[in-house]
One Martini backbone bead per residue (centre of mass of N, CA, C, O) as a GRO file, in nm:
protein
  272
    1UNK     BB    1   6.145   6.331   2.949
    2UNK     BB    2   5.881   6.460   2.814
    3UNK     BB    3   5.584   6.384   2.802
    4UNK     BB    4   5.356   6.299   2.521
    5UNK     BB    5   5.043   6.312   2.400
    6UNK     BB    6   5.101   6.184   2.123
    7UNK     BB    7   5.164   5.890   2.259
    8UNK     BB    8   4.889   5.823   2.399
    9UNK     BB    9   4.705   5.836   2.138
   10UNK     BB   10   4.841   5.618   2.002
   11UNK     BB   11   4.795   5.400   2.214
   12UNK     BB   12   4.486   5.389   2.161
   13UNK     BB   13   4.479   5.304   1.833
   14UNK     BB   14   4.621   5.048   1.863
   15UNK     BB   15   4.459   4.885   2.050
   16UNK     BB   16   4.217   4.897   1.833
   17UNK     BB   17   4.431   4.751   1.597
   18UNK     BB   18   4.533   4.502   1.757
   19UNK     BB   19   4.352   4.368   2.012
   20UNK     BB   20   4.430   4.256   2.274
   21UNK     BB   21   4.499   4.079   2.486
   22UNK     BB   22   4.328   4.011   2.865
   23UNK     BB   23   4.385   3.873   3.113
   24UNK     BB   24   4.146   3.797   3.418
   25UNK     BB   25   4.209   3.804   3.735
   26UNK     BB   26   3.893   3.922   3.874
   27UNK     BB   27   3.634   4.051   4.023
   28UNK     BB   28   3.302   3.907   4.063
   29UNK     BB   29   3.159   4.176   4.105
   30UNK     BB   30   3.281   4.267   3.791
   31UNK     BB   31   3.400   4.097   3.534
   32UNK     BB   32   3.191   4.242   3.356
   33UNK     BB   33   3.247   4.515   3.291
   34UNK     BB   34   3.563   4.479   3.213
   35UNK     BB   35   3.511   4.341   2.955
   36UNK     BB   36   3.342   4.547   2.837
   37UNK     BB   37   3.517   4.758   2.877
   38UNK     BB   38   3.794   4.573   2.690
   39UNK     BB   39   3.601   4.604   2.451
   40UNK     BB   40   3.531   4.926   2.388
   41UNK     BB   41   3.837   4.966   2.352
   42UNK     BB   42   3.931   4.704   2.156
   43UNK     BB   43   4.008   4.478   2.317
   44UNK     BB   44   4.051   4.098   2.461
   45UNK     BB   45   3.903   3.945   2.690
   46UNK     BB   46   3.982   3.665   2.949
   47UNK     BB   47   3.844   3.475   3.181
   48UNK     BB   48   4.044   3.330   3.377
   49UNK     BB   49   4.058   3.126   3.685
   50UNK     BB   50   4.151   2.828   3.689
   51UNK     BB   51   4.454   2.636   3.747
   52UNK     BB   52   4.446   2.455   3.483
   53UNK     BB   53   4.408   2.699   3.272
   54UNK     BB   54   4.606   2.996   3.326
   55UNK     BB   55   4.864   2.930   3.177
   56UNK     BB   56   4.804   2.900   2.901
   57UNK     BB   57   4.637   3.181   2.879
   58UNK     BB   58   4.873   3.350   2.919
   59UNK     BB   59   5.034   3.242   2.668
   60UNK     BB   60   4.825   3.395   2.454
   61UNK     BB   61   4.855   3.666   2.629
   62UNK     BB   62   4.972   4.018   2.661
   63UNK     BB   63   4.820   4.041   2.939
   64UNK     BB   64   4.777   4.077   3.337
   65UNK     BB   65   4.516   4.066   3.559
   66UNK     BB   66   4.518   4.150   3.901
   67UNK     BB   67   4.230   4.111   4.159
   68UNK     BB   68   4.167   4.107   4.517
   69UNK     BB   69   3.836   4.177   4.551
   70UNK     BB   70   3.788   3.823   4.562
   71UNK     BB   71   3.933   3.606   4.745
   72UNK     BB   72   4.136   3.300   4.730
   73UNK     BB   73   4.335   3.033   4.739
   74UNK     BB   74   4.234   2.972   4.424
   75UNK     BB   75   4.283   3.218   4.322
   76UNK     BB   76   4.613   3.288   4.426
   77UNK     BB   77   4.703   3.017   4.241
   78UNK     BB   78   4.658   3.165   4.008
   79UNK     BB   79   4.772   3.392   3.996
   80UNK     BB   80   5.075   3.265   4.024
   81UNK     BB   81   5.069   3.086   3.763
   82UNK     BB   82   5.002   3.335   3.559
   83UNK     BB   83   5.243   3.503   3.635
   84UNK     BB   84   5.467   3.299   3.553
   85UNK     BB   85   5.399   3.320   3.268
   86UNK     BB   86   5.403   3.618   3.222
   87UNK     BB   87   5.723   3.664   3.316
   88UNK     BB   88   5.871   3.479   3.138
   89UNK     BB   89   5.745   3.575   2.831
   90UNK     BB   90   5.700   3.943   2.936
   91UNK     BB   91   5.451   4.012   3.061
   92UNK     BB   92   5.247   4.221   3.174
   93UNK     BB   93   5.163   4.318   3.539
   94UNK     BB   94   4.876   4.372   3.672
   95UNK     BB   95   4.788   4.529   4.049
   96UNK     BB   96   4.512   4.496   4.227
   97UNK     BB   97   4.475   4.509   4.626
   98UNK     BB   98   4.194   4.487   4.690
   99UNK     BB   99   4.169   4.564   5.038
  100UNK     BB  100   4.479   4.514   5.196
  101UNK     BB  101   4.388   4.607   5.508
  102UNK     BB  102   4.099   4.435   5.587
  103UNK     BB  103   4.310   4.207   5.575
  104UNK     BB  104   4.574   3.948   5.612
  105UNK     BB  105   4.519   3.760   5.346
  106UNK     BB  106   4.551   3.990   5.176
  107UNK     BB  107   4.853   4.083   5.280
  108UNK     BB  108   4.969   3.795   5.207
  109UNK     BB  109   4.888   3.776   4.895
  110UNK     BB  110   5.046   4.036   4.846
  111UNK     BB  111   5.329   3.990   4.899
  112UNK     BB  112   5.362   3.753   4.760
  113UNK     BB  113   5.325   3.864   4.465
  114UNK     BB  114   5.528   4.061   4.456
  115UNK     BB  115   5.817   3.847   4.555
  116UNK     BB  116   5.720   3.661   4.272
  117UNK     BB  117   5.615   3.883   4.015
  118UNK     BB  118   5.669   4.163   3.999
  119UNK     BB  119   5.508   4.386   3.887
  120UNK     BB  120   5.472   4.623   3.644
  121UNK     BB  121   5.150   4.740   3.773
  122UNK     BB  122   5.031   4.903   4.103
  123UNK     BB  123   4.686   4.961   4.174
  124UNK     BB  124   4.538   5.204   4.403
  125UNK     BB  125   4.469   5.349   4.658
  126UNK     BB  126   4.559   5.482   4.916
  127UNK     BB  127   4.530   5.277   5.135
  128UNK     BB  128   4.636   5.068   5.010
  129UNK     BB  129   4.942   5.185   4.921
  130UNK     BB  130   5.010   5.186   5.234
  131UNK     BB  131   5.030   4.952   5.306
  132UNK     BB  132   5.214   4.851   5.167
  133UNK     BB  133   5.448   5.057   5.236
  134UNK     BB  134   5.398   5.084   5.558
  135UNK     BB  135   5.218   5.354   5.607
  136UNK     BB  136   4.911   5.353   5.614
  137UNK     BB  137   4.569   5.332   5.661
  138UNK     BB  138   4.183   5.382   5.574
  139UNK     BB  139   3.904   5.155   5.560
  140UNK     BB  140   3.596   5.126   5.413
  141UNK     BB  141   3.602   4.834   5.335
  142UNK     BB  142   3.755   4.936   5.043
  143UNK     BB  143   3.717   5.226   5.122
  144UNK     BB  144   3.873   5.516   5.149
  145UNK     BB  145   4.033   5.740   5.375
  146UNK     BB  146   4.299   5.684   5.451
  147UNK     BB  147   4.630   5.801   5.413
  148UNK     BB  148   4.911   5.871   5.416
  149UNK     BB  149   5.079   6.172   5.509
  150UNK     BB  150   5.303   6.109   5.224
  151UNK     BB  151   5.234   5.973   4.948
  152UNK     BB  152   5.450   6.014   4.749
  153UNK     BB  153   5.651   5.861   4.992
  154UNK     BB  154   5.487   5.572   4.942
  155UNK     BB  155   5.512   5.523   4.676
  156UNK     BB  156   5.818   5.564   4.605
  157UNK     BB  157   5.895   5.314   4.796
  158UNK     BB  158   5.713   5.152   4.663
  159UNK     BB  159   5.831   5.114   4.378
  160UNK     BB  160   6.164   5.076   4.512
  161UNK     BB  161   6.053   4.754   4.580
  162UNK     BB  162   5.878   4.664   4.327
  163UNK     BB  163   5.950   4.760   4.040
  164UNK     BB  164   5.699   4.981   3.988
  165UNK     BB  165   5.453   5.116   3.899
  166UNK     BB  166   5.275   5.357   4.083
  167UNK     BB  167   4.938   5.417   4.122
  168UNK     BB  168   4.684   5.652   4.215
  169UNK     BB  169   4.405   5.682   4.294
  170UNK     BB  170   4.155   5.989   4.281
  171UNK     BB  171   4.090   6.302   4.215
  172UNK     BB  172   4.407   6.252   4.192
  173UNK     BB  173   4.600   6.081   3.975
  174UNK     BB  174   4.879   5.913   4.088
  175UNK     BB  175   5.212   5.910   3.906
  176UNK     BB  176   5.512   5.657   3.969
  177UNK     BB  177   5.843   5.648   3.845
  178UNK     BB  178   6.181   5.687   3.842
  179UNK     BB  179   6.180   5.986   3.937
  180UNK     BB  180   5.872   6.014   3.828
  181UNK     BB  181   5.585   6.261   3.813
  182UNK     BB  182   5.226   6.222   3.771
  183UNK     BB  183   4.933   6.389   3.709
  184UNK     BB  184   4.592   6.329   3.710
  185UNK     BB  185   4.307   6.546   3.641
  186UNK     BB  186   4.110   6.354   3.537
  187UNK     BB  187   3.745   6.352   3.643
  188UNK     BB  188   3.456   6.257   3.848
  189UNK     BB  189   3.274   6.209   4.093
  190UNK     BB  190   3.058   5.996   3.933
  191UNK     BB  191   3.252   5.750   3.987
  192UNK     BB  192   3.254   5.670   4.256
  193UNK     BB  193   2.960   5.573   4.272
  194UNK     BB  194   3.091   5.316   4.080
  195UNK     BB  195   3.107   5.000   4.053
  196UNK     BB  196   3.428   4.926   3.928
  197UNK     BB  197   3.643   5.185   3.829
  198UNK     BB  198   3.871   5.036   3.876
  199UNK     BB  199   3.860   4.785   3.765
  200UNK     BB  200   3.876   4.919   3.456
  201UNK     BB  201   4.135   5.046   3.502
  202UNK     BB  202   4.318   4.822   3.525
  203UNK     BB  203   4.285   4.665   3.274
  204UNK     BB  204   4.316   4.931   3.080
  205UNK     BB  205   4.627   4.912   3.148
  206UNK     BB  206   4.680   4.669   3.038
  207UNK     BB  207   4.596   4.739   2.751
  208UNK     BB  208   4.818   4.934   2.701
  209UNK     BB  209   5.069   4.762   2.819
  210UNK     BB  210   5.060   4.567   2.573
  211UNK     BB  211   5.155   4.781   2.354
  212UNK     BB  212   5.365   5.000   2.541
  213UNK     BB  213   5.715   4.922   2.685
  214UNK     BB  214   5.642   5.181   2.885
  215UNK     BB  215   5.451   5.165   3.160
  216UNK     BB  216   5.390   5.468   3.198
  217UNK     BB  217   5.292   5.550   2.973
  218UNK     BB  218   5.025   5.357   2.989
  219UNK     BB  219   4.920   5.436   3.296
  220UNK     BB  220   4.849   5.734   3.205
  221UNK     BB  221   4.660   5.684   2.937
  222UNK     BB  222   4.462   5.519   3.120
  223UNK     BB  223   4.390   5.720   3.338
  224UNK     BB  224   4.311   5.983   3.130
  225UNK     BB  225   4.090   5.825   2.963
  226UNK     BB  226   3.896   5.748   3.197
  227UNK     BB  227   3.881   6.052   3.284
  228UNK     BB  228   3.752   6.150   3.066
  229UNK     BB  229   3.494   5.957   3.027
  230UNK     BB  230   3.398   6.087   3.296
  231UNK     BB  231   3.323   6.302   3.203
  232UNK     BB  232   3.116   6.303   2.939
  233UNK     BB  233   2.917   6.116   3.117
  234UNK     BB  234   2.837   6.351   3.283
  235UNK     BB  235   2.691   6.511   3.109
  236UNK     BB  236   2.442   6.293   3.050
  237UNK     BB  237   2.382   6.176   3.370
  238UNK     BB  238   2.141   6.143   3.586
  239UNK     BB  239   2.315   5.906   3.743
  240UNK     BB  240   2.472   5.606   3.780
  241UNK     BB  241   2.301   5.429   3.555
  242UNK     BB  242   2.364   5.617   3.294
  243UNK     BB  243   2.705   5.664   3.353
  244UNK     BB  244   2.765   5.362   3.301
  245UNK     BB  245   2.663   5.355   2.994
  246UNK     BB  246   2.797   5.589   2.901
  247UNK     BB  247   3.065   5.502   2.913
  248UNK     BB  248   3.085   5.245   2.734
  249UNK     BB  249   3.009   5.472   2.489
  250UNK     BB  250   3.308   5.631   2.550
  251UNK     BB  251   3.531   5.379   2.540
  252UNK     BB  252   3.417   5.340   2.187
  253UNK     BB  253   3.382   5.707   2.109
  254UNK     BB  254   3.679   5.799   2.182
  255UNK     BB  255   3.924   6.022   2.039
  256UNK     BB  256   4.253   6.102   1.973
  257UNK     BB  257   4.157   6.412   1.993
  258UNK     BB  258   4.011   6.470   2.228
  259UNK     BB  259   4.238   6.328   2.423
  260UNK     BB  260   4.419   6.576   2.349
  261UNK     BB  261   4.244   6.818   2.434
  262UNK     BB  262   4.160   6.677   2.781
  263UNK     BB  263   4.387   6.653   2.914
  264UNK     BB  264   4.531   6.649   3.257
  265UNK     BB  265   4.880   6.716   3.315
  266UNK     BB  266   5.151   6.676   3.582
  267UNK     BB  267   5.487   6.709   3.564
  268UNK     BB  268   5.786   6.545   3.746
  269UNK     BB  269   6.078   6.556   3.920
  270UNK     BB  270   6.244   6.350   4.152
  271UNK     BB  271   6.466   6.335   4.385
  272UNK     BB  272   6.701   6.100   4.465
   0.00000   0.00000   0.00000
């Protein structure tokens, strides 16, 4: 059935109203950022980092965030450790893959982590995305240079081989899920430019996800949302620098009536 605009705005009231916890463990070039994004927007962030403590952690958290932008092995053993805890649970696991192409560590503990935790949501840009699915991509650093030659049909492969919804970043944002696809053509050219907009926007879906029982709805919602903001911000931004002081301060004041009267979604369902 055609997804709602107004079940999206109501995900963002929801959020402010209930003020989720978000547990986060996320990459350290990011992790300010991203607690400040999850307080802006209503959330309760918590960075738990350590094995001896994330199992806790997880189990009075709404939500778990996933990051590998910056792995180790210790960091690996809390992801699986506090992932086993919000699975049991019930508790949604978002998966941000990044830069798994770039080693096979990272694509070692992508694996584990898919087999093992099975995320509720894995968001990554093309050449991620391509990489998880066997279907090949290619990254300069962490980013994306090329992905699959055929993205819907690697969406679609991760999706039904890992049972979770599959976020593509990009110019257009594309979400596929359980033979539905979702594409958000909201967000703006001057969010590339700053480090950590990927790793917010997974937070953010934890944050959608943990009030909202249908992973597809609250990642199209989280996705969206950060995408008006980063237009918004744009019209106000001199530079990277500017641009990224005023997203902090829209998506604090970002409304949902704005967020209904801006987004911009194309949906459709997909065949087989």
């Amino acid at each position: 059935m055609p997804l709602e605009i107004d079940r999206l705005t109501k995900i963002l009231s929801t959020v402010r109203e209930r003020q989720p916890i978000v547990h986060a463990i996320t990459n350290w070039v990011t992790a300010n950022d991203v607690a400040n994004a999850l307080h802006a927007v209503g959330a309760r962030p918590i960075m738990a980092f350590t094995p001896e403590e994330v199992k806790q952690i997880a189990s009075g958290a709404d939500a778990l965030v996933l990051n590998l932008g910056t792995p180790s092995p210790l960091g690996i053993k809390s992801m699986l450790r506090a992932g086993d805890q919000a699975m049991t649970l019930g508790r949604p696991v978002i998966f941000d893959p990044v830069g798994v192409g770039a080693s096979s560590f990272r694509m070692d503990a992508s694996k584990r982590i898919l087999s093992e935790l099975r995320p509720t949501v894995i968001k990554g840009n093309r050449a991620e995305i391509g990489f998880l699915a066997g279907k090949g991509g290619k990254l300069a650093g962490i980013d994306a240079l090329t992905g699959p030659e055929d993205l819907l049909t690697a969406a679609e492969h991760l999706s039904k081989t890992s049972g979770a919804v599959v976020a593509v970043s990009g110019p257009q944002d594309l979400i596929v899920f359980s033979g539905q696809k979702m594409t958000v053509e909201n967000g703006h050219p001057m969010m590339g430019r700053v480090t950590g907009l990927g790793c917010i926007l997974t937070a953010l879906i934890g944050a959608f996800a943990a009030v909202d029982d249908d992973p597809m709805v609250a990642t199209v919602g989280a996705v969206a949302f950060l995408g008006l903001a980063g237009e918004q911000a744009a019209l106000q931004a001199k530079g990277p620098g500017t641009f990224k002081t005023t997203l902090f301060d829209i998506l604090f004041t970002l409304t949902p009536e704005e967020m209904q009267k801006g987004i911009k979604l194309r949906e459709e369902k997909l065949g087989g």
